[in-house]
C-alpha positions, 0 to 999 in steps of 0.5 A: 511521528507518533500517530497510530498505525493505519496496517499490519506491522512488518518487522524488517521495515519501519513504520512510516507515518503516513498520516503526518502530512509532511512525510506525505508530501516528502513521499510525494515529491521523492516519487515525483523526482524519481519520476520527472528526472530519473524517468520511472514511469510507475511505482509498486507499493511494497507491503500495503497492508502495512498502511491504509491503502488512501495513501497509496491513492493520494501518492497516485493521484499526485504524481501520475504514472503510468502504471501503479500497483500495491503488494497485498500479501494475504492469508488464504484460509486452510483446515487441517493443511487443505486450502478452503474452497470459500475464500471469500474473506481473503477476497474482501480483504484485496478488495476493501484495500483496493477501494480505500487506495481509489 
């Protein structure tokens, strides 16, 4: 809807606008629906770097399940091909969305 990304793209998804507060509430329906009268007990949020993770928080918040979590895909750091032993960045960058979603 023209809002500014919150994340990194995904070429084979599109962009969802989760700053526009009427697709969140659409969202937040849907996931109550799915929940109320499918029966799904818990949501996995597929690529959330794609998008600030205080909507995944506020998606949570609205419709309590019973198990919730996010796919954080990040990138390790490696020199010359070997996988660095100070990964720290790649664990600030979890951590950092972790406490964005609540």
């Amino acid at each position: 809807t023209g809002n500014p990304k919150t994340g990194e793209d995904y070429g084979p998804a599109p962009n969802i606008d989760h700053r526009n507060e009427s697709i969140r509430n659409d969202i937040k329906e849907w996931l109550n629906y799915l929940r109320d009268e499918i029966g799904f007990r818990g949501w996995r949020f597929d690529f959330v770097k794609g998008y600030n993770g205080v909507y995944s928080g506020e998606y949570v918040e609205a419709t309590r399940p019973f198990l919730a979590f996010g796919e954080f895909w990040d990138t390790c750091s490696y020199t010359d091909g070997i996988l660095e032993y100070d990964q720290r960045n790649h664990r600030q960058r979890t951590c950092n969305w972790v406490d964005a979603s609540g």
